[in-house]
Structure formats: C-alpha cells, structure tokens
C-alpha positions as CSV (number, residue, x, y, z in Angstrom):
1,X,-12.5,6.8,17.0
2,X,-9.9,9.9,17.0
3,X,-11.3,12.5,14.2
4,X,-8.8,12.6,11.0
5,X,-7.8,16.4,12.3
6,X,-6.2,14.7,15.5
7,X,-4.2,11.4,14.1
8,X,-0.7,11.6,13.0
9,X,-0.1,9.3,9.7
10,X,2.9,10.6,8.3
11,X,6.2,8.8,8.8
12,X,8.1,11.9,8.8
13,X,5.5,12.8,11.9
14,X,6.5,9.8,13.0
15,X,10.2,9.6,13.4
16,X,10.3,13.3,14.3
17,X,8.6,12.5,17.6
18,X,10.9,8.7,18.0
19,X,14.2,11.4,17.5
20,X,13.1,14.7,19.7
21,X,10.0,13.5,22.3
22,X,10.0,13.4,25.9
23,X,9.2,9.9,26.6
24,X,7.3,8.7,29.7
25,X,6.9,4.6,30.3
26,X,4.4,2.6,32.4
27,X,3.1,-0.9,32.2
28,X,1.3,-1.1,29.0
29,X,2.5,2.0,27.2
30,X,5.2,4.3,26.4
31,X,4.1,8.1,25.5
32,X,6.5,10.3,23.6
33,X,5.1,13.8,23.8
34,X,6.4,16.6,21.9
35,X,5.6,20.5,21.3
36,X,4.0,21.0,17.7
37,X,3.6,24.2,15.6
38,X,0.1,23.1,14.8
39,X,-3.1,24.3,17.5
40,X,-4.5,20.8,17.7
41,X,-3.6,18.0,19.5
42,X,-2.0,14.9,17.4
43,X,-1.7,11.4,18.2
44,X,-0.3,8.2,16.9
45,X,-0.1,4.5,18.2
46,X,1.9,2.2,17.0
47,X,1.0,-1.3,18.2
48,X,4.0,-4.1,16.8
49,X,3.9,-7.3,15.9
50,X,6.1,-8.2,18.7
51,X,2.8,-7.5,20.8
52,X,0.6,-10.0,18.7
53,X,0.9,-11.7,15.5
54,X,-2.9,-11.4,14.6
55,X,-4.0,-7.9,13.0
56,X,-7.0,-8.2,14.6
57,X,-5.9,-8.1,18.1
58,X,-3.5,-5.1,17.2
59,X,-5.7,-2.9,15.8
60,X,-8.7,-3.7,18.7
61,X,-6.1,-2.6,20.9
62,X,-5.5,0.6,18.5
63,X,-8.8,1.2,18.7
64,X,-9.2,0.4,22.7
65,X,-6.1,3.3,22.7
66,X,-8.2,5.4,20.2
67,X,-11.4,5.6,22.2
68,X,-9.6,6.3,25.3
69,X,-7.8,9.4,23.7
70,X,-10.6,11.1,22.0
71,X,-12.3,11.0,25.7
72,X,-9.6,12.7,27.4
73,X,-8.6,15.0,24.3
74,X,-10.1,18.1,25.7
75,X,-8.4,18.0,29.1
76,X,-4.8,17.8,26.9
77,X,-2.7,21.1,26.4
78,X,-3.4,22.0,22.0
79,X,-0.1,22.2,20.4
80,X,0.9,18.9,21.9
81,X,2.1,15.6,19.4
82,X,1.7,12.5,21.0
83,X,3.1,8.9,20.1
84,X,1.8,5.7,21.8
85,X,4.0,2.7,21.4
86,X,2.2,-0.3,23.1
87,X,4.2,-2.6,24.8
88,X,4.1,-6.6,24.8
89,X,1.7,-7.9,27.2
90,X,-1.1,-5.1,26.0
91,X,-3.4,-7.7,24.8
92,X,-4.2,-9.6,27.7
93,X,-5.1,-6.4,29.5
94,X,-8.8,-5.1,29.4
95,X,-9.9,-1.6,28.7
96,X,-9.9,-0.4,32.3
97,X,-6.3,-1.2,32.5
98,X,-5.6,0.6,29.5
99,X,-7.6,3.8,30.2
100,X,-5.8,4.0,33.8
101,X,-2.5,3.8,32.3
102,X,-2.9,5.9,29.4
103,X,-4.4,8.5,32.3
104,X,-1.7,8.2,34.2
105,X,0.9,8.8,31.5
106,X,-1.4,12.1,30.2
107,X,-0.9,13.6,33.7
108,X,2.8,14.3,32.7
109,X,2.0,16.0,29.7
C-alpha cells in the first residue's frame, strides 16, 4: 500500500490535476502528471463505476495500482502529482499487465 505521506485525497487535489495535468494514455490507464510545490511524490487513482459495478473489484484493482506505485516510487522525480484514471476493461487484466503499463506511462514523467 502507498504510505498516507504519498496519496492525494483531497478533491481540490483532485480537480487541480483533471484542469492543469499533462495527460499520457495507454491501454489500461490514463496518467495526468503535474508539478507540485510539495518535495514528495503524490498519487491518486480513481477507478469508476463504469469499469465495474462491484466495489470489490474496484478497489483490488486500486490496490493492484497501489502496490505497483509504491515499487517504482523511488525511481519518480519528488515534486511530481500524479492521477491514475483506470480505464474500462482494467479488471480483466492481471497484475503483469498493469505493472507494464503503468511502467510504461512513468517513463514519460
């Protein structure tokens, strides 16, 4: 799980990065990464219910997406604020496909 210093829970956080991120899009996931004033790195995912109905399968794939980020945390720039909207189709893919796409979307941060 991400520590509590890293997540971003605030809906102000929130539709700051939605207005003024740069956004990058691949299979599973689209990343909006913005500058922040802050040292650390943030993140937030947002998983709809256009992707499942079931809570359950949303927040296993939050938490797929969580586990993935806190392993590649030190290799991102600090001062960075990033947004993970998971796309439709996200929950029939396993945790492989996930952590290569959410690599491959970090590489353009």
């Amino acid at each position: 799980m991400l520590p509590k210093a890293n997540r971003i829970k605030k809906r102000k956080d929130f539709e700051l990065l939605y207005k003024r991120a740069k956004t990058f899009k691949s299979k599973f996931i689209i990343l909006k990464a913005a500058k922040s004033n802050s040292e650390k790195v943030s993140a937030g995912f947002v998983v709809s219910q256009k992707v499942s109905k079931k809570a359950t399968v949303r927040n296993k794939i939050r938490r797929r997406l969580s586990a993935i980020m806190q392993a590649g945390l030190p290799e991102i720039k600090p001062g960075t604020s990033l947004l993970f909207i998971v796309l439709s189709g996200a929950e029939k893919a396993t945790f492989a496909d996930l952590a290569a796409d959410m690599k491959n979307l970090l590489k353009n941060v």
